[in-house]
MARKOL-126633 format. One record per residue: chain; x, y negated, z of N, C-alpha, C in turn. Coordinates in nm, 2 decimals. Example, Ala and Ser with C-alpha at 12.3 -4.5 7.8 and 13.67 -1.06 7.14 Angstrom:
BEGIN
A / 1.32 / 0.57 / 0.78 / 1.23 / 0.45 / 0.78 / 1.32 / 0.33 / 0.78
A / 1.28 / 0.22 / 0.71 / 1.37 / 0.11 / 0.71 / 1.29 / 0.00 / 0.79
This chain:
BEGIN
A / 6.10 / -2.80 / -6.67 / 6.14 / -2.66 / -6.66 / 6.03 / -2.58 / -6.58
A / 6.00 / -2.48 / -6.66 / 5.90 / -2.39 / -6.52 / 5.96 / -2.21 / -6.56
A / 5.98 / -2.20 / -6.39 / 6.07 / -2.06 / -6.41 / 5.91 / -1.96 / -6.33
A / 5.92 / -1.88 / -6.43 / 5.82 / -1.77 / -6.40 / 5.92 / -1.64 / -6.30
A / 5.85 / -1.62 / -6.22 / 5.88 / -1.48 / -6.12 / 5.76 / -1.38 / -6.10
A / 5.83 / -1.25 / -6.04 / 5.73 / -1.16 / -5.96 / 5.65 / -1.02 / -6.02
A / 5.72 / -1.03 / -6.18 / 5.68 / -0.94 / -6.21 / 5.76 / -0.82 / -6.19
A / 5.72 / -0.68 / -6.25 / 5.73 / -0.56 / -6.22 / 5.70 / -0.47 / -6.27
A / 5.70 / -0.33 / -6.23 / 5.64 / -0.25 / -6.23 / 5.53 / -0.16 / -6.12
A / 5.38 / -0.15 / -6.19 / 5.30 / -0.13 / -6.11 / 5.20 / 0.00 / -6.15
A / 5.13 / 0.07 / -6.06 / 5.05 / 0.19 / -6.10 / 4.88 / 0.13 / -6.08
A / 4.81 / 0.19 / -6.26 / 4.72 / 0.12 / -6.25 / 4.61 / 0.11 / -6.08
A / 4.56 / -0.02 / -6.09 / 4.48 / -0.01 / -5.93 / 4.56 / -0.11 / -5.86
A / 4.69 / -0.10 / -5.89 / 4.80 / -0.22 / -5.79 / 4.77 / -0.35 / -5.78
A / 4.86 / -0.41 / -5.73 / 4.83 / -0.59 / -5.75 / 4.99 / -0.64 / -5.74
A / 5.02 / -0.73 / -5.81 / 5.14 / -0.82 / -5.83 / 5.05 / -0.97 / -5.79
A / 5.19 / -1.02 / -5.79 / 5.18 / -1.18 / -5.77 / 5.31 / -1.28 / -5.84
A / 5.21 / -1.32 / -5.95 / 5.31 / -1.40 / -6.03 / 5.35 / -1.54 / -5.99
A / 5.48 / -1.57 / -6.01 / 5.45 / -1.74 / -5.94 / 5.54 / -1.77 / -6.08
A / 5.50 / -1.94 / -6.06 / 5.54 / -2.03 / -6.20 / 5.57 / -2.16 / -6.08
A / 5.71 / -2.20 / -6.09 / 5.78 / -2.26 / -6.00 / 5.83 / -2.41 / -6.15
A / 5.82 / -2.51 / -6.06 / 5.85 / -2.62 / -6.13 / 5.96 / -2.72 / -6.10
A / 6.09 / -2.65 / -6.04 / 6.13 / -2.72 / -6.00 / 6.18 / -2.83 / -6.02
A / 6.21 / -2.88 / -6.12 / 6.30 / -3.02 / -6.19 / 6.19 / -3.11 / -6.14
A / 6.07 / -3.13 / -6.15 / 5.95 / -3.17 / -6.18 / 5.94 / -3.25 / -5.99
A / 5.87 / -3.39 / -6.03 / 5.91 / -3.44 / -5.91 / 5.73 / -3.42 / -5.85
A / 5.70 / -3.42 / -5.71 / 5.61 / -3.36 / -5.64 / 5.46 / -3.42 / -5.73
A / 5.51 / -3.60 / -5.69 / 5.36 / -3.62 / -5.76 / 5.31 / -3.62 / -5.91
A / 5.44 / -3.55 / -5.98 / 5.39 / -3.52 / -6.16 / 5.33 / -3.37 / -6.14
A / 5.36 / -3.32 / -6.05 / 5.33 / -3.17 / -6.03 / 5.14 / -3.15 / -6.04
A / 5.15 / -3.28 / -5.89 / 4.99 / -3.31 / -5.87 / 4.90 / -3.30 / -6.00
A / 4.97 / -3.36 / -6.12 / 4.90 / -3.42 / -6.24 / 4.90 / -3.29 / -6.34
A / 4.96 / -3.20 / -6.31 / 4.97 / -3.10 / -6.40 / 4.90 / -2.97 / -6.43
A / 4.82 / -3.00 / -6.57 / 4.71 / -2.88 / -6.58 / 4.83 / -2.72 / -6.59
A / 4.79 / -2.63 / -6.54 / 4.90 / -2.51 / -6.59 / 4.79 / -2.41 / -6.61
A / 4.88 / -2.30 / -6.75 / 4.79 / -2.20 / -6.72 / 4.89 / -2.09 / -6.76
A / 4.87 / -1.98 / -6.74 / 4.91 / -1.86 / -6.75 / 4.86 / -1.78 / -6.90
A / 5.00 / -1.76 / -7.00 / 4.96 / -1.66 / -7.09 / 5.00 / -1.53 / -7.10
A / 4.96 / -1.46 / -7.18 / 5.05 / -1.32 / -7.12 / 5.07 / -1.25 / -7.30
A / 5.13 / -1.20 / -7.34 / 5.16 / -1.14 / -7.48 / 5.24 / -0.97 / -7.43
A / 5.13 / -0.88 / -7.50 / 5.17 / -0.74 / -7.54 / 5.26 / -0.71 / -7.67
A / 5.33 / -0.60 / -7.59 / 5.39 / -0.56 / -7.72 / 5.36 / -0.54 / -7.87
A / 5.37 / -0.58 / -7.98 / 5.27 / -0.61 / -8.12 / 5.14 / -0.64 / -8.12
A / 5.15 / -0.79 / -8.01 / 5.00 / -0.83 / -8.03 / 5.01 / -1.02 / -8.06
A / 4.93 / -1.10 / -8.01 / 4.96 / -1.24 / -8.03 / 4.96 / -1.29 / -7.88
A / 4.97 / -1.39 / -7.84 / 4.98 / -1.42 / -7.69 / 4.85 / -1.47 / -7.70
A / 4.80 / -1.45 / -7.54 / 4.68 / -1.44 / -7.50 / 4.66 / -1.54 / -7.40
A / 4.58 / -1.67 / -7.37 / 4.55 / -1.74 / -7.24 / 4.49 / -1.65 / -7.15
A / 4.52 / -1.66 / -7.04 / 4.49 / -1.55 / -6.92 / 4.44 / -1.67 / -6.82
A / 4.45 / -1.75 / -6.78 / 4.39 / -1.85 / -6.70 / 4.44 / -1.93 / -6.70
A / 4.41 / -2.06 / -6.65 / 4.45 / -2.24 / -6.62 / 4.39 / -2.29 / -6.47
A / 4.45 / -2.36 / -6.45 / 4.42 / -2.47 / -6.34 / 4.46 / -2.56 / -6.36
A / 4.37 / -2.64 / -6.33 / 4.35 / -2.81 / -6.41 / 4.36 / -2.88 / -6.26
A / 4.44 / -2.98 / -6.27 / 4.51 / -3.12 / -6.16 / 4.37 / -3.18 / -6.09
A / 4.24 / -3.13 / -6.14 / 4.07 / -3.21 / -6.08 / 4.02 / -3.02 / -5.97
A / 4.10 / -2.95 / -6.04 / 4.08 / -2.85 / -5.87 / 3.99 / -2.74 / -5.99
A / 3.96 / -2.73 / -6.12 / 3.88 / -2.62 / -6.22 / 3.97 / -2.48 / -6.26
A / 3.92 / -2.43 / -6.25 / 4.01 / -2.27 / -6.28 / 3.91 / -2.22 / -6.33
A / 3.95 / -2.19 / -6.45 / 3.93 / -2.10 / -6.61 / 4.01 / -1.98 / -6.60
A / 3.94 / -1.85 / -6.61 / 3.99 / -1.74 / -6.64 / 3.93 / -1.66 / -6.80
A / 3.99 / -1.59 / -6.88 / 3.97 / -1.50 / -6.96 / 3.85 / -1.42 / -6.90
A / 3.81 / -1.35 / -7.00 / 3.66 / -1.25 / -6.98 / 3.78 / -1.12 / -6.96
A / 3.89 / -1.09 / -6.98 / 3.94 / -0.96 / -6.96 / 3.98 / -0.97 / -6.84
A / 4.04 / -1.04 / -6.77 / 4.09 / -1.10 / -6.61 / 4.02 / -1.14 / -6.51
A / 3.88 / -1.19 / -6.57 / 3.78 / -1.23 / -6.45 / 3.76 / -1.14 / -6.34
A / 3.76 / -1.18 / -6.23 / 3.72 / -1.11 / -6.12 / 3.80 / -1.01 / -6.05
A / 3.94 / -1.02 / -6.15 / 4.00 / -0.93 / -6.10 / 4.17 / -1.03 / -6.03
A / 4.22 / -1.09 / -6.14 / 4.26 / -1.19 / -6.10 / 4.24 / -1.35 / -6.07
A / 4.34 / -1.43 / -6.01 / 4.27 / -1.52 / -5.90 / 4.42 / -1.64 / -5.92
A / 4.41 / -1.76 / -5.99 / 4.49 / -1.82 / -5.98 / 4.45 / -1.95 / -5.87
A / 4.58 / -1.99 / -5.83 / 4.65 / -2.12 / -5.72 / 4.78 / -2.19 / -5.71
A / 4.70 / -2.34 / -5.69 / 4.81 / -2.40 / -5.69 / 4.89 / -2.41 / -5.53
A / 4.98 / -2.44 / -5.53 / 5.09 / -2.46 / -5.41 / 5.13 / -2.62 / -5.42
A / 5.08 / -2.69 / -5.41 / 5.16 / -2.79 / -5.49 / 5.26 / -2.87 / -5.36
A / 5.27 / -2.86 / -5.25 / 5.39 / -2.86 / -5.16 / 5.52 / -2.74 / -5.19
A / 5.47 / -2.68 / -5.24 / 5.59 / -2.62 / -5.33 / 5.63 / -2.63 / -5.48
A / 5.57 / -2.70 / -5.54 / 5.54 / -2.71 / -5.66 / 5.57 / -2.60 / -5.77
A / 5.46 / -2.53 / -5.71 / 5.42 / -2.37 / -5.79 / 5.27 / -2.33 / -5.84
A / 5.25 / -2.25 / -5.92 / 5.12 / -2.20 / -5.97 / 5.15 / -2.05 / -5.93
A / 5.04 / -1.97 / -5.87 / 5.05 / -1.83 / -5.84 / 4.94 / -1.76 / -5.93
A / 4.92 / -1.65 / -5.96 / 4.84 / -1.59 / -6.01 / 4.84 / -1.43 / -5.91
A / 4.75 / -1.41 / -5.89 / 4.68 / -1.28 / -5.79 / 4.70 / -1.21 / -5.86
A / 4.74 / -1.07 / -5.95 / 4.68 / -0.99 / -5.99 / 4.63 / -0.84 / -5.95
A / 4.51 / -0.83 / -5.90 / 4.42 / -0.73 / -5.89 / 4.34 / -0.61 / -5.93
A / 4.39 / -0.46 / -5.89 / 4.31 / -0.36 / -5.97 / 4.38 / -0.41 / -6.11
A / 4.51 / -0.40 / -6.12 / 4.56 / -0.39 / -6.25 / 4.55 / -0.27 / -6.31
A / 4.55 / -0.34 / -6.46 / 4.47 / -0.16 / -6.59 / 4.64 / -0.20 / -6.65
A / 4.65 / -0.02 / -6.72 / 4.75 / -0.06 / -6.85 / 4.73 / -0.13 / -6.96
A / 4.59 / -0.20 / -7.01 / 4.66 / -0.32 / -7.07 / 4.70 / -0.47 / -6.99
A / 4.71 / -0.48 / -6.89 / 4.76 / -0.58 / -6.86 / 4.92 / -0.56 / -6.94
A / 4.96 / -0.46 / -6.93 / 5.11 / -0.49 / -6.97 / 5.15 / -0.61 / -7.08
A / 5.22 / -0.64 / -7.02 / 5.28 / -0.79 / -7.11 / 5.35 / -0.86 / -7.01
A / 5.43 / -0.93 / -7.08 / 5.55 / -1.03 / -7.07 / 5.39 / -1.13 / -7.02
A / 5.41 / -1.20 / -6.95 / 5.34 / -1.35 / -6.89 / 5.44 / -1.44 / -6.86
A / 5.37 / -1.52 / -6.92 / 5.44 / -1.69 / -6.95 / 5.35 / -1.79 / -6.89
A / 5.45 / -1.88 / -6.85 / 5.37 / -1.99 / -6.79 / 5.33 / -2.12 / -6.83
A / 5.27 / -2.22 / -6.84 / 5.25 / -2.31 / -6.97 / 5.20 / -2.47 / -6.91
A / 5.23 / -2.55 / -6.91 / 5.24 / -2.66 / -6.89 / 5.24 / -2.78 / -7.06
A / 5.13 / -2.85 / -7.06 / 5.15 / -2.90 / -7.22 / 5.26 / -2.87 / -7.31
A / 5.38 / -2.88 / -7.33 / 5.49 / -2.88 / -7.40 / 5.56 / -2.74 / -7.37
A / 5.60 / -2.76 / -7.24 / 5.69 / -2.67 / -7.17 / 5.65 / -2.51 / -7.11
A / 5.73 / -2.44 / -7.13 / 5.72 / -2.29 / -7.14 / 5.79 / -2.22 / -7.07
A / 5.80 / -2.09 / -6.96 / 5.83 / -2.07 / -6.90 / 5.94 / -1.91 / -7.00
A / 6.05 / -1.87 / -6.90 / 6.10 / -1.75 / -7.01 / 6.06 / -1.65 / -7.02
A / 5.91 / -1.67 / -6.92 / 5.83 / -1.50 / -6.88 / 5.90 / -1.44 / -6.83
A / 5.77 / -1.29 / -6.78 / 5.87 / -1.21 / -6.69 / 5.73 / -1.08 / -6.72
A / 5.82 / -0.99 / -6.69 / 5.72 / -0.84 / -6.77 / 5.64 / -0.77 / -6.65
A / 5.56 / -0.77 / -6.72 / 5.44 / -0.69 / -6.60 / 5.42 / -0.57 / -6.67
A / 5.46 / -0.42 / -6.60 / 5.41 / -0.30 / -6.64 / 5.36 / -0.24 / -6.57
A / 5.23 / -0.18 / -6.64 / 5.14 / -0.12 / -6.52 / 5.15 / 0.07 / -6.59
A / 5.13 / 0.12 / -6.54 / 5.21 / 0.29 / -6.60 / 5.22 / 0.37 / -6.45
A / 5.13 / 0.50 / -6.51 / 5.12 / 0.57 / -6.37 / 5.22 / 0.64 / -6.41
């Protein structure tokens, strides 16, 4: 199970912080676990937005780079995403992704 939090509503320039919480999941399968973060707009296809891989590598999108910033917690057994100098297309539902398993998302609106 991975339950996604933290989204909102935000004015472009702001910053949220998404977390993707694993809780069923026992500490050291967590360790082992690549995650990444997708995000899907209203009438579009869902999009990878970044990963973090269980060897410590973080992959971001060319539309996200630099602006957001993912991490793991894994004493909590969570993945966070930074997000930074948010634009109006960030808006989208973001989901959280673990091989198989899917998170129920949570909406991010950025709207001045």
């Amino acid at each position: 199970q991975l339950v996604e939090s933290g989204g909102g509503v935000v004015q472009p320039g702001g910053s949220l912080r998404l977390s993707c919480a694993a809780p069923g999941t026992i500490l050291s399968t967590f360790w082992t676990m690549n995650v990444a973060w997708y995000r899907q707009a209203p009438g579009k296809e869902r999009e990878w937005v970044a990963s973090t891989l269980n060897n410590g590598q973080r992959d971001y999108s060319d539309s996200v780079k630099g602006r957001f910033v993912i991490s793991r917690d894994n004493a909590r057994k969570r993945v966070l995403l930074q997000m930074n100098n948010l634009r109006t297309d960030d808006t989208a539902v973001y989901y959280c992704n673990s091989g198989e398993r899917w998170g129920q998302g949570t909406q991010v609106i950025v709207s001045s």
